[in-house]
N, C-alpha and C positions, 0 to 999 in steps of 0.2 A: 504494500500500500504506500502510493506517494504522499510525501508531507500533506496535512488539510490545508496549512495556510503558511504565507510568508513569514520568515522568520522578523520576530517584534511584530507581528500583527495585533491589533487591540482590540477588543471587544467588548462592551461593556452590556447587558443584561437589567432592563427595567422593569421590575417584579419576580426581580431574581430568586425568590423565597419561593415561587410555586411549585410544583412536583416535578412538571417536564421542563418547565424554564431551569431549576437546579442542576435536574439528571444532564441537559445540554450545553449547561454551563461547565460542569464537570468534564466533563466529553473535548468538549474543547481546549480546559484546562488543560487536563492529561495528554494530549496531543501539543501542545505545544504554543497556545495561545496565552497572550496575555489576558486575563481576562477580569472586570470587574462588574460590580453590580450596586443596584441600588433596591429595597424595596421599604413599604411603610411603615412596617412596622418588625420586629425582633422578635425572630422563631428559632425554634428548635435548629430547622434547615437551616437560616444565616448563619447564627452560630459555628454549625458542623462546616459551613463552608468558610468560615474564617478561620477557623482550624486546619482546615486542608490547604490554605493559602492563598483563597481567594479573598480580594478586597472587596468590600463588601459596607455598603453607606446607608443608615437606615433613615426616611424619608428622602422624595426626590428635589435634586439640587443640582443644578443648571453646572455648578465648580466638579460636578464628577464626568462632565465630556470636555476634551481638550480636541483643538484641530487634528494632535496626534490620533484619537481615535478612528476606527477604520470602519467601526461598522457597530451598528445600532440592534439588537433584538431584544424586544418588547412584546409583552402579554398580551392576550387579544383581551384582558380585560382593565390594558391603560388604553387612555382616551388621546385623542390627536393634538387635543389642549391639553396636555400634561408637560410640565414644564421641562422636563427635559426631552421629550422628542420635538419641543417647539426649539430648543437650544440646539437640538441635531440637525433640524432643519434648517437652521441659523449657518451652522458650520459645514454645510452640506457635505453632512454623514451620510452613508447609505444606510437604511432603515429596511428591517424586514418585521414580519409577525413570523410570534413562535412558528405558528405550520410552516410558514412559507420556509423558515430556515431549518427546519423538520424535513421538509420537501427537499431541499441543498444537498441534505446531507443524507439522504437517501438516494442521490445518484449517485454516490461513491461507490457502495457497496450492492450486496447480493443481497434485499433488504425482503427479512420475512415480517409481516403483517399481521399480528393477532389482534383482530376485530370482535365484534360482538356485543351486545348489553350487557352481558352477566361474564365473569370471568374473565376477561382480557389478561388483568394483573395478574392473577395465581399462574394464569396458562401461559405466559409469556415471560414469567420466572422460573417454571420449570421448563420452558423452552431452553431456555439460558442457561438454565443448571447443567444441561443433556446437551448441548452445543461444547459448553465448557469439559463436561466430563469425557466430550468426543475429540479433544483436542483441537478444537475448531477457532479458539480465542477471537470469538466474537464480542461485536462492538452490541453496547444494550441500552435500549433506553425506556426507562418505567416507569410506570403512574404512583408506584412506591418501591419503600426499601426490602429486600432480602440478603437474609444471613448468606448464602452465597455469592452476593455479590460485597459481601463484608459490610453490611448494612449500610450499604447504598442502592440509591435507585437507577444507577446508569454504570458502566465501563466504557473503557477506551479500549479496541482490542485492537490488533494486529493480522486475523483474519479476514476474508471478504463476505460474511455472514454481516446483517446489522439484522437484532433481535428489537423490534419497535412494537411498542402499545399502541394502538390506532384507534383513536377514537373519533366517535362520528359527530358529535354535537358540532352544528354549523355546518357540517357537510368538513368538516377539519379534515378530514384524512383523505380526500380528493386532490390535498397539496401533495400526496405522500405516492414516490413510485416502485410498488411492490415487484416483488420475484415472485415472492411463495404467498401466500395467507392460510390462516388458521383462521377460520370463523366459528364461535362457540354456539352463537343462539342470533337471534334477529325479536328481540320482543320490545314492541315498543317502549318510547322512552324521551325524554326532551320534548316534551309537547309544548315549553316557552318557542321553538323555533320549526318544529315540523307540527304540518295538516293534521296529518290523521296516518295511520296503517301504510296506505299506498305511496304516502310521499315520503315514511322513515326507509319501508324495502328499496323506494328506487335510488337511495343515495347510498345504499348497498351496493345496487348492480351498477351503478354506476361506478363504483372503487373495484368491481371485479373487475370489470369493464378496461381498466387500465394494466392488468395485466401482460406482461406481451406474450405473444404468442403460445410460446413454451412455458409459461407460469402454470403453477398447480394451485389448483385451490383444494384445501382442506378441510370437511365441513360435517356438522354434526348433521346425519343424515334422522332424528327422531326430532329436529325441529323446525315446526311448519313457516315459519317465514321464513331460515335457510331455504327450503325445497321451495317457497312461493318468488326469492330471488333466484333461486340455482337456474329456473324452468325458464329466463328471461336471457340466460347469459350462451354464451359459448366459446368457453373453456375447460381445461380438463378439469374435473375434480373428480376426487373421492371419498367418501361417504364414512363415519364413524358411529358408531351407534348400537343398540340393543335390538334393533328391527331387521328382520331378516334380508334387507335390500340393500344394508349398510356392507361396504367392502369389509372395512373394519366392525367388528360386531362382537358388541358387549354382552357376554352372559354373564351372570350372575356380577362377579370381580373377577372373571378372565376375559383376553382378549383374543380374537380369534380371527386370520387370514386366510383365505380362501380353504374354509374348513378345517384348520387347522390351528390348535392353541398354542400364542407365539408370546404372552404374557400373564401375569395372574398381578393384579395390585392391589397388592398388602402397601396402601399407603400412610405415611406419616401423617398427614391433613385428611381430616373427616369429609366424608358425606357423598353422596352417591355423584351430589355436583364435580367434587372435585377427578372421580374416575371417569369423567367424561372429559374433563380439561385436560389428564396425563392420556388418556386416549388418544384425541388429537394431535398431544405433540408427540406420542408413540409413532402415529401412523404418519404426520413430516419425517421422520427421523427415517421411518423406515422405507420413505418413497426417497427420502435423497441418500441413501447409500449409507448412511451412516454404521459406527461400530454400536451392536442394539445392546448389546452385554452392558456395556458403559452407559447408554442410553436409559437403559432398565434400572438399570443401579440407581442414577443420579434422581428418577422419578420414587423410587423405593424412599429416598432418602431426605427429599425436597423436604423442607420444613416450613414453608410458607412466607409470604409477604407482609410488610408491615399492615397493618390494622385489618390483616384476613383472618378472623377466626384466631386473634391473638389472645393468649391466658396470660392477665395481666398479675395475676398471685390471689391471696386471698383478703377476704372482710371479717375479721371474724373465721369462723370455720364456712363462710359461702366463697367458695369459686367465685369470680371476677372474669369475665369474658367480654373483649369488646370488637368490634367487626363493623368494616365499613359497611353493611349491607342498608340501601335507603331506597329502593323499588321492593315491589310485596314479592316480588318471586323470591328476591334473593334475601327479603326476612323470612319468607318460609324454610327456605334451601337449609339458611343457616341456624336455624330453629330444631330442623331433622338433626344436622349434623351433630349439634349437644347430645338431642336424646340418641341418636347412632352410638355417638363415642363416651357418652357417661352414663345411659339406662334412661328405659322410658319410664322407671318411676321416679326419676329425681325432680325436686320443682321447682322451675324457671320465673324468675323473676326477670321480664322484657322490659329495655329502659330503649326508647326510641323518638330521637330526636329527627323529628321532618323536616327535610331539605327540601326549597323551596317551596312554595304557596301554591305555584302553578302546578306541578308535582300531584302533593297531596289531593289537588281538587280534582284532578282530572281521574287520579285513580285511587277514589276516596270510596268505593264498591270493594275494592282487590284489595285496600286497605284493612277492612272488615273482615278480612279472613285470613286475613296473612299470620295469626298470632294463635290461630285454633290452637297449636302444640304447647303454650306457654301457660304458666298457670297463672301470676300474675301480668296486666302491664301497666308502665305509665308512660303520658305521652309529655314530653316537654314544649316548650314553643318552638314555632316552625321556625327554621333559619328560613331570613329571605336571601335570596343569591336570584340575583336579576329578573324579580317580581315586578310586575308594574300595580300600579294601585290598585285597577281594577282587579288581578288575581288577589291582592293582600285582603280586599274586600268580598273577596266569593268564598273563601271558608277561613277557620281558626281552629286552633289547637282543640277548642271544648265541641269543636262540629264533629272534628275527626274521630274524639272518646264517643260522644253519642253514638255516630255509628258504628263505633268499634264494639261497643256494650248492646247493641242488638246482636251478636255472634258471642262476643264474648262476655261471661259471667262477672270478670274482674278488672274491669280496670279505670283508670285516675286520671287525672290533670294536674302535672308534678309541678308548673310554673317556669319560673325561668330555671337556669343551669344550679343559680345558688339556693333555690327553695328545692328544687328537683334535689340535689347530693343532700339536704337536710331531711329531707321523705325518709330518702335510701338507707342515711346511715340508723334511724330506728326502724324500717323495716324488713331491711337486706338480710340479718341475721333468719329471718323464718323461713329462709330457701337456699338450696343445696347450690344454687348457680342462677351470680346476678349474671344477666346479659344486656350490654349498653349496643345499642347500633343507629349509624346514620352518617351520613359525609362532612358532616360540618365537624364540631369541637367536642363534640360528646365523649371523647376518649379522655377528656380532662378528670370528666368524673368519675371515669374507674381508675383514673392516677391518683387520685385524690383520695378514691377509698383505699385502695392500695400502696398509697404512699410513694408511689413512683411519678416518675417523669418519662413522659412521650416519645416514641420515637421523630426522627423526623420525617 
C-alpha cells in the first residue's frame, strides 16, 4: 500500500469526538498524518485520543486552522455556519463530510461493507477479528470499540482489505465504494429522513447497485427486505440462513454448505442474533478463500463490541447489563439473549432510554411489545437527536408507558437520567439482572450503579 498522504500533510477533524469521525481520525493518524481536532464538549473519546497523541481543542475556534492546514473533515452534524468551517472557507481549505472522506478512503482499498439495521457493529468486529486472525492486517473502521482491536474503534492496516461499518441514514453509505458487503437484515428505520418501507429498500439496492461487477454480496437469506432488495439487483450473492434456500444454512448452532456441516458456534456473545452475524462473516471468509481454521477460531472467541450486550459488574448482588439496542427488534433480540445466557427464570429489570421523538412515535405499536421477556420496565425521557417540534409534540415518555402497560403488566416513568438512577438504586436490588438500553447516555447509569466509567 502506497503512502495515504504527503509527508507533513495536516488535517484537522471538527466533531472529532464522534464514533466514525474518531475511528478516521485514528486511521489517518497511524498512517502518517498530522492530525488535529476540535469538538464541544470533553469525552471519554477526546480524552483516549489525547493520549494517543492526537491534539485535540474542546469547543470550536477559528486559532485551531492555520493556512498550513490541508484539509478540512467535519461531521454531517456541524453546520456551514460553524465557525471554523467559515475560517476554512476563509483560508481556502479543502473541506469534505465524514462520508464523503469515508468514500476517499474506500478507493484505496478492497473495501468490505457491513450494512444492515441491526448488527453492522458486532458483524463487522468479528469480521475484523477473522481478517486479522487470517493474517490479512486489515485497515477497520467502526461504529465502536472492541477488545481486538485493543479497545479501539478503527486500525490502520497494511493489507488491501478495509473492514467498514456502513451505514445508511441519509442514504451515507452511497458515498462508500464496496468490493464485498455483508448485509444482516433490511428492517426499517430512520423515519426522521426516509418515506416509508419502499424508499428505506431502495437506498439498499441502490449501495448494491454500486458494486462492480465481480462484487459479492453476502446476505441473510431469512430476511424479507434483504430478499425484497436482492429480487431488484443483479449481482452475485449468496444466501445465509436457517431456511432451506439459504447456501449457507443455519441449523440449530451449526453451519452447513452444500449439505455439508463446515461449523458449529459455540459462541462467546449471546443470542441467536449474534449466530447469524458470525454466519455471514463465516460465509465472506469462506467465499474469498480464506484460512476457515483461523477464521472459526477468531468467531469462537470474539468477545464483542463496546456497549453490545456489555456486563458492566454488579448493584448489589443484581447483574448490571447495558446494550446499545434502541429499535424494538433489537430490545427484543437483546432481551432473548439474557434469558439464553443467564435462564429464563431470572428477572429482568428493562431500563430504556428512547432515542429520538421521531423514532418512538413512529414505532410506538413494536414498542409495546418489545419488552414481553422483561419482568420489570422503566422508560426514561426520550433523547431528542434531530426532532423537529412537530415530532417532540406527537408523543412523550408517559405516551410511550401507557402503551407499553397495555402488553405489559409493569412498568414506570423513571424521569430524567438523575431521578431515573434514584428509582434504580432502591429498586434494582429485587432482580437478578438490571438491563439499561438505548443510543444516547444511558450507559452512564449503569456506570454509576457500578461505579465505573465508560468506554469510549
Amino acid at each position: 500500500m502506497d503512502k495515504m498522504f504527503p509527508n507533513k500533510f495536516k488535517i484537522h477533524f471538527i466533531g472529532i469526538g464522534g464514533s466514525g469521525m474518531s475511528g478516521l481520525a485514528r486511521i489517518y493518524f497511524d498512517s502518517g498524518a498530522f492530525v488535529s481536532g476540535s469538538d464541544q464538549s470533553e469525552s471519554h473519546t477526546t480524552l483516549n485520543l489525547i493520549k494517543e497523541g492526537i491534539n485535540v481543542t474542546i469547543g470550536h475556534d477559528v486559532t485551531s486552522l492555520s493556512k498550513n492546514t490541508d484539509l478540512v473533515i467535519y461531521s454531517s452534524a456541524i453546520p456551514e455556519n460553524d465557525p471554523e468551517r467559515l475560517e476554512a472557507l476563509r483560508l481556502v481549505i479543502k473541506q469534505m463530510s465524514y462520508p464523503e472522506a469515508v468514500g476517499s478512503l474506500t478507493k484505496r482499498y478492497s473495501t468490505i461493507s457491513v450494512c444492515g439495521t441491526h448488527g453492522k457493529t458486532t458483524t463487522s468486529g468479528m469480521l475484523s477479528a477473522a481478517l486479522l486472525a487470517c493474517g490479512q492486517d486489515p485497515t477497520v473502521l467502526l461504529g465502536s470499540t472492541t477488545a481486538e482491536l485493543g479497545n479501539r474503534n478503527s486500525r490502520y492496516g497494511k493489507g488491501k482489505y478495509l473492514v467498514l461499518e456502513s451505514c445508511e441514514h441519509f442514504r451515507n453509505f452511497l458515498n462508500y465504494n464496496p468490493s464485498n458487503i455483508i448485509v444482516t437484515n433490511i428492517d426499517l428505520d430512520h423515519l426522521d429522513y426516509y418515506k416509508d418501507s419502499l424508499d428505506y429498500i431502495s437506498a439498499f439496492v441502490e449501495f448494491f447497485n454500486k458494486l462492480p461487477e465481480n462484487g459479492l454480496i453476502v446476505a441473510n437469506g431469512d430476511d424479507h427486505g434483504v430478499l425484497d432488495a436482492a429480487r431488484q439487483i443483479n449481482r452475485k450473492i449468496v444466501f445465509y440462513g436457517s431456511g432451506p434456500d439459504n447456501q449457507y444454512r443455519i441449523i440449530n448452532r451449526d453451519l452447513y454448505y452444500k449439505g455439508k456441516k463446515i461449523f458449529t458456534f459455540n459462541l462467546s456473545v449471546p443470542g441467536l442474533h449474534n449466530v447469524y452475524n458470525a454466519a455471514g462473516v463465516f460465509a465472506l471468509c469462506h467465499e474469498l478463500n480464506m484460512d476457515m481454521s483461523n477464521a472459526g477460531k477468531s468467531l469462537l472467541d470474539y468477545k464483542g463490541a463496546g456497549r453490545r450486550f456489555q456486563v458492566k459488574g454488579y448493584y448489589g448482588k443484581t447483574l448490571v447489563i447495558d446494550d446499545y439496542a434502541h429499535h424494538p427488534t433489537e430490545i427484543s433480540a437483546t432481551i432473548q439473549a439474557v434469558r439464553e445466557k443467564y435462564g429464563i427464570e431470572k428477572k429482568i429489570l428493562c431500563v430504556f432510554q428512547p432515542h429520538q421523538f421521531s423514532r418512538t412515535r413512529f414505532f410506538l405499536e413494536d414498542f409495546s411489545d418489545a419488552f414481553a421477556n422483561s419482568k420489570r420496565v422503566v422508560i426514561t425521557n426520550i433523547l431528542r437527536v434531530r426532532d423537529t417540534d412537530i415530532d417532540v409534540a406527537g408523543i412523550s415518555s408517559e405516551k410511550l408507558v401507557e402503551r407499553i402497560s397495555t402488553r405489559h403488566p409493569s412498568v414506570i416513568y423513571g424521569g430524567n437520567p438523575d431521578e431515573t438512577l434514584r428509582l434504580l438504586q432502591s429498586e434494582a436490588k429485587d432482580f437478578d439482572i438490571l438491563l439499561t438500553m438505548g443510543a444516547g447516555d444511558i450507559w452512564k447509569i449503569a456506570d454509576s450503579l457500578t461505579e465505573k466509567r465508560g468506554n469510549d
